[in-house]
C-alpha positions in Angstrom: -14.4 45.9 -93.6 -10.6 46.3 -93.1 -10.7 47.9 -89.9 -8.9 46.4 -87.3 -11.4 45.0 -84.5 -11.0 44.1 -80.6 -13.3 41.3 -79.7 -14.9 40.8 -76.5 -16.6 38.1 -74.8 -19.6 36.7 -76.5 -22.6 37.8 -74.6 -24.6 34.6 -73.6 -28.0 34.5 -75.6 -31.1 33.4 -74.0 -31.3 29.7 -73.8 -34.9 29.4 -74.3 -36.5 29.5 -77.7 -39.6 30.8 -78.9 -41.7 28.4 -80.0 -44.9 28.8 -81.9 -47.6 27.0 -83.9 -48.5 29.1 -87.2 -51.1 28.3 -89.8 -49.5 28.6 -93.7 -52.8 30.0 -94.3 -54.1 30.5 -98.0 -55.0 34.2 -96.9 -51.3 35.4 -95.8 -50.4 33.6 -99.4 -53.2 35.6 -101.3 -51.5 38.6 -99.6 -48.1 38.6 -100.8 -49.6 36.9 -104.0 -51.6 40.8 -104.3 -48.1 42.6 -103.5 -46.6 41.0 -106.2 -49.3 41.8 -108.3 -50.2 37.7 -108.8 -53.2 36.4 -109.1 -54.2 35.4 -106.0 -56.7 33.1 -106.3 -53.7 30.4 -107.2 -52.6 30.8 -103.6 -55.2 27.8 -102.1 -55.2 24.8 -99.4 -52.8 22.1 -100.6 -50.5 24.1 -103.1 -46.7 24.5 -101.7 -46.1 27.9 -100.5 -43.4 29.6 -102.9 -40.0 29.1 -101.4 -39.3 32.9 -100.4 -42.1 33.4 -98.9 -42.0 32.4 -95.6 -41.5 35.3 -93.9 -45.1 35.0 -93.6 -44.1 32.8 -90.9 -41.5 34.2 -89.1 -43.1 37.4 -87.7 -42.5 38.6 -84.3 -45.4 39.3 -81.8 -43.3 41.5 -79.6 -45.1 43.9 -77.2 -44.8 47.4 -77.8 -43.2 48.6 -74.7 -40.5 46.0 -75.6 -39.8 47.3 -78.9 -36.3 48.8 -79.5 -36.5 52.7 -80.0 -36.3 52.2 -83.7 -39.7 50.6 -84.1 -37.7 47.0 -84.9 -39.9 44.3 -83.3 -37.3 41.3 -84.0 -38.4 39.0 -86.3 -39.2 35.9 -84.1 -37.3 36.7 -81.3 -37.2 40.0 -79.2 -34.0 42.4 -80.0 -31.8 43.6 -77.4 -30.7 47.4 -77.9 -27.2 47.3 -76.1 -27.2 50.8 -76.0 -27.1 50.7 -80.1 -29.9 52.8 -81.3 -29.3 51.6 -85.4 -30.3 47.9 -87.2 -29.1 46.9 -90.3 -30.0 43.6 -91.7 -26.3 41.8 -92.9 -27.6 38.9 -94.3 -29.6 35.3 -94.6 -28.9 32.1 -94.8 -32.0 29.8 -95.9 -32.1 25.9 -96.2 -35.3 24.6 -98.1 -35.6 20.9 -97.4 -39.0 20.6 -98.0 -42.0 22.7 -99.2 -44.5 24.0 -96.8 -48.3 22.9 -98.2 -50.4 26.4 -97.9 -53.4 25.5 -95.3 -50.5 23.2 -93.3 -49.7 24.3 -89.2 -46.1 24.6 -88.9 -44.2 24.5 -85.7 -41.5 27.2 -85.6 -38.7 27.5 -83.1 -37.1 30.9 -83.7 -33.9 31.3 -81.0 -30.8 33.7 -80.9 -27.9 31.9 -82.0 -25.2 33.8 -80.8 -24.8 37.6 -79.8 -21.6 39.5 -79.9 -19.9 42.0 -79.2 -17.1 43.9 -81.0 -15.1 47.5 -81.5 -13.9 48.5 -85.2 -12.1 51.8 -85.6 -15.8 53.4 -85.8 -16.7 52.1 -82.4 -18.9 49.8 -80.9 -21.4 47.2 -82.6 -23.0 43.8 -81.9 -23.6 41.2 -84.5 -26.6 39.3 -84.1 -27.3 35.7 -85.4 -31.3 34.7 -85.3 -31.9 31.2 -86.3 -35.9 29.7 -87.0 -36.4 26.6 -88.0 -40.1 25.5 -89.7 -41.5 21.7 -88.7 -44.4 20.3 -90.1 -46.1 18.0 -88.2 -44.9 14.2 -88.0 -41.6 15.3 -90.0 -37.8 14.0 -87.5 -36.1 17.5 -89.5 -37.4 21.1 -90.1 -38.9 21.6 -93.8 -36.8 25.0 -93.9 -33.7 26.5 -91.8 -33.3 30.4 -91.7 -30.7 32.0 -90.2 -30.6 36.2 -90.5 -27.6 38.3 -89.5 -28.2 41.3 -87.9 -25.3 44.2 -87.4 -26.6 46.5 -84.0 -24.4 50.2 -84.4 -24.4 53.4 -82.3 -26.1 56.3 -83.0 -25.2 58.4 -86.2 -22.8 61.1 -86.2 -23.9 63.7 -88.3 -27.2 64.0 -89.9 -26.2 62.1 -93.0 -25.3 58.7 -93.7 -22.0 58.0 -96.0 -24.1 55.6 -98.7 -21.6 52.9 -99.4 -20.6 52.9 -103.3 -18.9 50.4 -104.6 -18.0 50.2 -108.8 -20.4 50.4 -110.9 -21.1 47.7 -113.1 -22.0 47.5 -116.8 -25.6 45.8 -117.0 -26.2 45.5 -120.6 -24.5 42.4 -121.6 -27.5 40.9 -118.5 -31.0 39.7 -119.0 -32.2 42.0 -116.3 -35.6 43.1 -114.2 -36.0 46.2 -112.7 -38.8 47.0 -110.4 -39.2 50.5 -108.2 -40.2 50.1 -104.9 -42.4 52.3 -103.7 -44.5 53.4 -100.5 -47.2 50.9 -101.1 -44.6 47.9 -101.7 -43.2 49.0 -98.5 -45.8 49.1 -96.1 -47.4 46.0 -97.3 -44.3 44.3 -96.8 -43.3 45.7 -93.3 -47.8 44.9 -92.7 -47.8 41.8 -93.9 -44.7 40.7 -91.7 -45.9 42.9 -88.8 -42.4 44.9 -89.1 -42.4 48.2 -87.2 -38.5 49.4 -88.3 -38.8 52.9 -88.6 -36.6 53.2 -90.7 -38.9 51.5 -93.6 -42.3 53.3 -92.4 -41.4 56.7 -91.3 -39.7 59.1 -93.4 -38.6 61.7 -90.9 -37.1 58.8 -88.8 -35.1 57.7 -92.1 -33.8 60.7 -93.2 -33.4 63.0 -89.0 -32.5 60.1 -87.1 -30.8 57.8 -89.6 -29.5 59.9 -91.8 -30.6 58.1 -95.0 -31.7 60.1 -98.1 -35.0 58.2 -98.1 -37.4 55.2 -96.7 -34.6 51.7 -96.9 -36.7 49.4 -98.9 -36.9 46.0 -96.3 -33.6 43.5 -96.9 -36.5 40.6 -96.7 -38.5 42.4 -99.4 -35.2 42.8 -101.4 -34.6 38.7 -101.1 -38.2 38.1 -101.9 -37.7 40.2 -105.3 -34.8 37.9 -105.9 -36.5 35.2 -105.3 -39.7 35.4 -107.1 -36.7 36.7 -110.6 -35.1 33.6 -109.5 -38.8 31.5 -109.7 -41.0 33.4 -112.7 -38.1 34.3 -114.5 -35.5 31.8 -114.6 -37.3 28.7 -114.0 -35.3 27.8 -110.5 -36.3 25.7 -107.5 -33.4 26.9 -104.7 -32.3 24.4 -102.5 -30.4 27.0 -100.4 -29.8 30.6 -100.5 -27.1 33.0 -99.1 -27.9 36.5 -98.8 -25.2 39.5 -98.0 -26.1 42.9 -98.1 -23.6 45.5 -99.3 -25.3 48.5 -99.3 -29.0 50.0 -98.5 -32.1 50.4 -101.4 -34.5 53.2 -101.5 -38.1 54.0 -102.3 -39.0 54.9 -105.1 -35.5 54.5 -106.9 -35.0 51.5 -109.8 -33.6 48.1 -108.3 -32.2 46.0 -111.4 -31.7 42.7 -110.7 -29.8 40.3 -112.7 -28.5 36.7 -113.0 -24.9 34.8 -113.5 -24.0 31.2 -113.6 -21.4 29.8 -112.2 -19.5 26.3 -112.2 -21.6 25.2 -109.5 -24.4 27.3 -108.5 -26.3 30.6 -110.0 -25.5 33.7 -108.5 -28.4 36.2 -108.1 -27.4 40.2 -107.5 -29.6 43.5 -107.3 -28.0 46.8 -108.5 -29.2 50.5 -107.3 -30.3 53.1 -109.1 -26.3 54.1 -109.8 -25.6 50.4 -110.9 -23.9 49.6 -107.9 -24.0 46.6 -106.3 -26.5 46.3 -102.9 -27.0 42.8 -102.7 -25.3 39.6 -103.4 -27.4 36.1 -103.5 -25.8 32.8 -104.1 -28.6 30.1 -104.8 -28.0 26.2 -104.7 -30.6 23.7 -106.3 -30.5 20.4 -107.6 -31.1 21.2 -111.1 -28.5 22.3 -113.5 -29.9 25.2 -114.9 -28.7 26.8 -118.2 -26.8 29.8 -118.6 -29.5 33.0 -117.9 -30.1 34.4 -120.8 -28.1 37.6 -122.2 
């Protein structure tokens, strides 16, 4: 973004964390397992939960009548609304140290990191920073670190949103998947992760309120499609992942997803329907994978 920005003083997050005890249950695996049209019945006590997956773990139990007004429940940890009606979801930063045996309880700490605001050129915003961290019992450092970025932004002006499009990129010389989200994929999502954002479950809030030409397929169900390309189709156990999203997904339009190597790391990215690039994953792992194929 190269407009110039005035920063004000951090606003002071709440210093107590939520803490919960969740079960990696074999039935929340079966779950997303059916979503992703797996067999389920490979999801049982004992087997490590697929690393992606553990959103399953992460969802927020936040009253109703503290929702914010666009149906977003936090994901852990309770959103503020600032007086900024609209959510997007900037990124994720995830640490896999360990795997997570399904059937094991987990101790989660989920806590606001930081929350701040600023002013561009377009006016106000907050940028929210939402780390959890997943313990298994007896361990002296969490099995997996999560950290998602949240951008908070006023109200729309105008009753359409200006769809971010960047160049469009030539996808043939890729080994590439493309899958098309649709209703279904995004209600069990949002169900599964107990997610009430609007803007991925009610169409008239989407396009009326938000502007948006459709449903905005979930950025957690974007990095789980990444993920399970990253696992079924290249071969690759992540040791860490960095997510940035660039631009929103819709239903029922083609997502193609592709893979690059680099010197050091693979580099994981999903295209829309215009082959334009929505979001950007960088994936660490101890093996040295070979060059995806082409």
């Amino acid at each position: 973004m190269n407009d110039k920005v005035a920063f004000d003083l951090p606003l002071a997050p709440s210093q107590v964390p939520v803490l919960r005890t969740e079960i990696c249950s074999a039935s929340s695996a079966r779950k997303v397992a059916a979503m992703l049209d797996l067999d389920p019945e490979h999801m049982v006590d004992g087997a490590p939960l697929p690393r992606g997956w553990q959103f399953i773990l992460m969802g927020a139990d936040t009253r109703r009548s503290l929702l914010r007004a666009d149906g977003f429940p936090g994901l852990g940890v309770t959103m503020p609304d600032l007086g900024l009606p609209r959510l997007l979801l900037g990124g994720r930063n995830v640490t896999f140290r360990k795997d997570i045996p399904i059937g094991a309880s987990v101790h989660r700490k989920s806590a606001m990191q930081d929350l701040t605001r600023k002013t561009v050129k377009s006016g106000p915003m907050a940028i929210a920073n939402i780390q959890h961290e997943l313990w298994l019992a007896g361990d002296e450092s969490p099995a997996l670190v999560e950290t998602q970025t949240y951008l908070l932004l006023p109200a729309r002006r105008g009753s359409t949103a200006t769809i971010a499009s960047g160049s469009v990129a030539d996808l043939a010389s890729y080994r590439t998947a493309t899958v098309v989200p649709d209703e279904t994929l995004l209600f069990q999502y949002s169900a599964i992760g107990f997610n009430s954002h609007k803007i991925h479950i009610d169409r008239s809030h989407a396009r009326h309120v938000e502007g948006y030409p459709d449903l905005v397929v979930n950025g957690g169900l974007v990095t789980l499609l990444l993920t399970e390309y990253l696992r079924r189709e290249i071969g690759v156990i992540p040791t860490s992942i960095k997510v940035r999203h660039v631009a929103p997904l819709f239903c029922g339009r083609p997502i193609t997803m592709i893979a690059k190597q680099g010197k050091t790391n693979l580099r994981l990215q999903a295209y829309d329907h215009r082959s334009t690039l929505a979001v950007d994953m960088e994936v660490n792992t101890h093996e040295v994978p070979g060059t995806p194929g082409t």
